[in-house]
C-alpha positions in Angstrom: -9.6 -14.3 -3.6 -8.7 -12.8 -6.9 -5.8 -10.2 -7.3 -3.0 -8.0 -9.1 0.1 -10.5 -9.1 1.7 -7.8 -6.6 3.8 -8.5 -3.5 0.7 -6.2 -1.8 -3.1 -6.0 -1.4 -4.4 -5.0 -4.7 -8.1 -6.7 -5.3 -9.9 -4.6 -8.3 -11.1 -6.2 -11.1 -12.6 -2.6 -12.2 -10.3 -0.4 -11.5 -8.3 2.4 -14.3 -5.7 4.1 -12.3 -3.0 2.1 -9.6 -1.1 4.4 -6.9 1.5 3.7 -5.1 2.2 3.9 -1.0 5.8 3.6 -0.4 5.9 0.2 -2.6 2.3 -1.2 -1.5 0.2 -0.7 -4.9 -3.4 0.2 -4.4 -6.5 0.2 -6.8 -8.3 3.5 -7.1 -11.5 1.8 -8.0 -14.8 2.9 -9.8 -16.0 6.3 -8.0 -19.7 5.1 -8.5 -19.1 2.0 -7.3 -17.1 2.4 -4.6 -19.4 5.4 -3.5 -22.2 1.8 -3.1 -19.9 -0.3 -1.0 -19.0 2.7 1.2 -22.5 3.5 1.9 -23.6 -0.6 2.4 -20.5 -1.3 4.8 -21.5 2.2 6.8 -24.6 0.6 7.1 -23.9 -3.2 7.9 -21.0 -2.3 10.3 -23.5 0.2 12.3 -25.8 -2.5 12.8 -23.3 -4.4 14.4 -20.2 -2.9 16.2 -20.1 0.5 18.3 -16.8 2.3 19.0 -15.5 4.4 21.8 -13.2 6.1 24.1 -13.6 7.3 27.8 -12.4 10.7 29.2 -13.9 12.8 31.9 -16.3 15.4 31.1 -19.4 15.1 32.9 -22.6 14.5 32.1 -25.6 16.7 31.2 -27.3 17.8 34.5 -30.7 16.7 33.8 -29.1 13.0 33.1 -29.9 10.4 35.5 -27.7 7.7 37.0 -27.6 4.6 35.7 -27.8 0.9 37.6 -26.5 -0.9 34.6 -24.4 -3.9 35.5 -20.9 -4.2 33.9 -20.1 -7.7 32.5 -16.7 -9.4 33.3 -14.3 -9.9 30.7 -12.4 -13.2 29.9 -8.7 -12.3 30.5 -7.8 -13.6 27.0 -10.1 -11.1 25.5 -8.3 -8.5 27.5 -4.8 -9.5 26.4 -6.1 -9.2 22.7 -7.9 -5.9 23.1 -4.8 -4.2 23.9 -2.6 -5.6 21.2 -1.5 -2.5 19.3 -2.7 -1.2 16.0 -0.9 -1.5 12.7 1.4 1.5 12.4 1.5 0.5 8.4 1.0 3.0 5.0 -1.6 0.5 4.2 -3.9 0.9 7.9 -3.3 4.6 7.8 -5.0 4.9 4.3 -8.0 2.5 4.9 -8.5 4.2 8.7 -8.9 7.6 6.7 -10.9 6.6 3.3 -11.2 4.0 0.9 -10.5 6.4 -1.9 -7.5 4.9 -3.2 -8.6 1.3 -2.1 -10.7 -1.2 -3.1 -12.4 -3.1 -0.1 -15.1 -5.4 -2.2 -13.4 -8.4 -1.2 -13.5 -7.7 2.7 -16.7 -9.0 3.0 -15.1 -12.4 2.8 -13.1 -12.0 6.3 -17.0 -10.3 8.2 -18.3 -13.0 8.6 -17.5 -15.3 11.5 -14.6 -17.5 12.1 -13.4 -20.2 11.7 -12.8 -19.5 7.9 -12.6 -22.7 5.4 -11.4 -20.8 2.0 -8.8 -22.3 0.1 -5.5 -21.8 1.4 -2.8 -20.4 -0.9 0.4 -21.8 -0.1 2.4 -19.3 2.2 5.4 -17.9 0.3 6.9 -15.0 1.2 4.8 -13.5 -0.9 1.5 -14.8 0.4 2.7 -14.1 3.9 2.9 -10.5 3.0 -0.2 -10.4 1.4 -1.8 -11.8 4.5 -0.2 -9.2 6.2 -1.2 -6.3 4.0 -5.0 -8.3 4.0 -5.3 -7.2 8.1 -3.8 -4.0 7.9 -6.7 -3.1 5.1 -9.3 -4.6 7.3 -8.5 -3.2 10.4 -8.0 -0.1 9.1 -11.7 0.2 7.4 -12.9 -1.0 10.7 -11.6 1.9 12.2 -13.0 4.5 9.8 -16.1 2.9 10.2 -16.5 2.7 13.6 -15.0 6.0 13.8 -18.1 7.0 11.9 -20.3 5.3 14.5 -18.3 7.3 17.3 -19.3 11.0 15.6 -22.7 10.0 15.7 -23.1 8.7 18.9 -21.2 12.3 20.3 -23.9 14.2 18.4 -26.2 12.2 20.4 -24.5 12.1 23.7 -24.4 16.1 23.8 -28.1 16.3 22.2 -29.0 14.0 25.7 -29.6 10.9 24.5 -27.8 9.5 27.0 -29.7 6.8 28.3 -30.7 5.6 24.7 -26.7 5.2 24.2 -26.7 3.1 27.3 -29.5 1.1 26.6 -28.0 0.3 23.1 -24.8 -0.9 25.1 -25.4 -3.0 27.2 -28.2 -4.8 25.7 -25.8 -6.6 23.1 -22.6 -6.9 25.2 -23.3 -10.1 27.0 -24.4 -11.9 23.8 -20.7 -10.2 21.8 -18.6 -11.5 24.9 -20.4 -15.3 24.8 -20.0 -15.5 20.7 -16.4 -14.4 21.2 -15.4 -16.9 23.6 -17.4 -19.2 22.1 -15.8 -18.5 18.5 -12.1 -18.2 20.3 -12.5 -21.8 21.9 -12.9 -22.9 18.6 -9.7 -22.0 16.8 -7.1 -24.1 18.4 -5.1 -24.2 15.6 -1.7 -23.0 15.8 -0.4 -23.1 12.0 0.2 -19.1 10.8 -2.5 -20.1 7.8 -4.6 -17.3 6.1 -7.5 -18.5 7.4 -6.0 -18.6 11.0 -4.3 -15.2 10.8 -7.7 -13.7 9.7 -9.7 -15.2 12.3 -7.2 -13.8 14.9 -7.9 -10.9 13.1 -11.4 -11.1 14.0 -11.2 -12.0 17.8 -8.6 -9.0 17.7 -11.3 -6.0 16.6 -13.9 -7.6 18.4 -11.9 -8.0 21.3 -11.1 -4.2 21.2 -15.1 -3.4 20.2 -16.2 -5.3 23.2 -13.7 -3.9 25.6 -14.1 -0.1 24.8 -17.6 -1.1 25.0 -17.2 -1.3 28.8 -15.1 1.6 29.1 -18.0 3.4 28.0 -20.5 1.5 30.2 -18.2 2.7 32.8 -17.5 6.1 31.9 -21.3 6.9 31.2 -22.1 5.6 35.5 -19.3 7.6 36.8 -21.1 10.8 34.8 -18.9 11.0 32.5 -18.3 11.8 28.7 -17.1 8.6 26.9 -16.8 10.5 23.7 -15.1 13.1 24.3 -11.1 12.2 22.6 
């Protein structure tokens, strides 16, 4: 993956204007172009993931109750669902826009493990680059899936409640068997790139997946998963 010769995250080939957070240099990319990619990964990443959190405020009256059965979670995908957040410069700005980042190259780390690019050797240097390369990604995760979340309160207090449901459930048992089927899989215990950023995708999915069925949860008890 090419980049700025930086001790940081830096991957624009197009861009005019470099800012700095703290001393992580990021590309303020081409507006027009960036404008694209935001719209194409709002639109890929709501396909595919769905984000949430449970609180109690009860449902519309007229809603009915729902008989959907909860799936069980492997324990391992627990543990990694409630591994913290980076607290980082660099995950605060991607979880609030990709204005002063360029993301184009993120694509590469979508797809599912196990990764086979070419392995940079891991300096110092790389190693903080990796680093920096998960705090980006998670970070755009969130602001995407944050979008998701808006949406889906819009819908939950228009009543669409059982369509939010129905959207739920019918993909969780297929996420939970490709995750476990993709985590027996990477047995590897060297801290490569391509091994950090396949943890890195067990990691969101894990959290996806579990929030997921908080929400199953929250929505049969009658109450309002999307209310923060």
């Amino acid at each position: 993956m090419g980049r700025r010769v930086c001790t940081e995250i830096s991957i624009c080939k197009i861009s005019s204007v470099w800012y700095t957070i703290g001393d992580i240099v990021i590309a303020h990319t081409c507006p027009r172009a960036r404008e694209k990619r935001q719209c194409q990964n709002s639109r890929a990443y709501q396909k595919k993931h769905s984000r949430h959190h449970a609180s109690k405020t009860s449902l519309p009256s007229d809603q009915p109750q729902f008989s959907a059965v909860v799936p069980s979670l492997p324990s391992s995908l627990v543990s990694l669902a409630a591994v913290p957040l980076p607290t980082s410069d660099l995950f605060r700005e991607a979880s609030r826009s990709a204005d002063l980042l360029d993301e184009s190259d993120l694509y590469l780390w979508e797809q599912e493990p196990p990764y086979d690019y070419p392995e940079p050797f891991m300096t110092a240097q790389e190693v903080r680059y990796t680093k920096n390369l998960v705090d980006v990604l998670l970070g755009q995760r969130w602001r995407l899936a944050k979008a998701i979340k808006d949406d889906q309160t819009l819908r939950f207090a228009n009543g669409k409640v059982q369509e939010l449901m129905d959207e739920i459930v019918e993909g969780l048992a297929v996420c939970i068997h490709r995750w476990s089927m993709v985590a027996s899989c990477i047995t590897e215990v060297e801290a490569n790139r391509n091994m950090v950023m396949a943890d890195c995708w067990l990691r969101w999915q894990a959290r996806e997946i579990f929030t997921d069925i908080e929400e199953v949860k929250a929505l049969k008890n009658g109450e309002n998963p999307y209310c923060t």
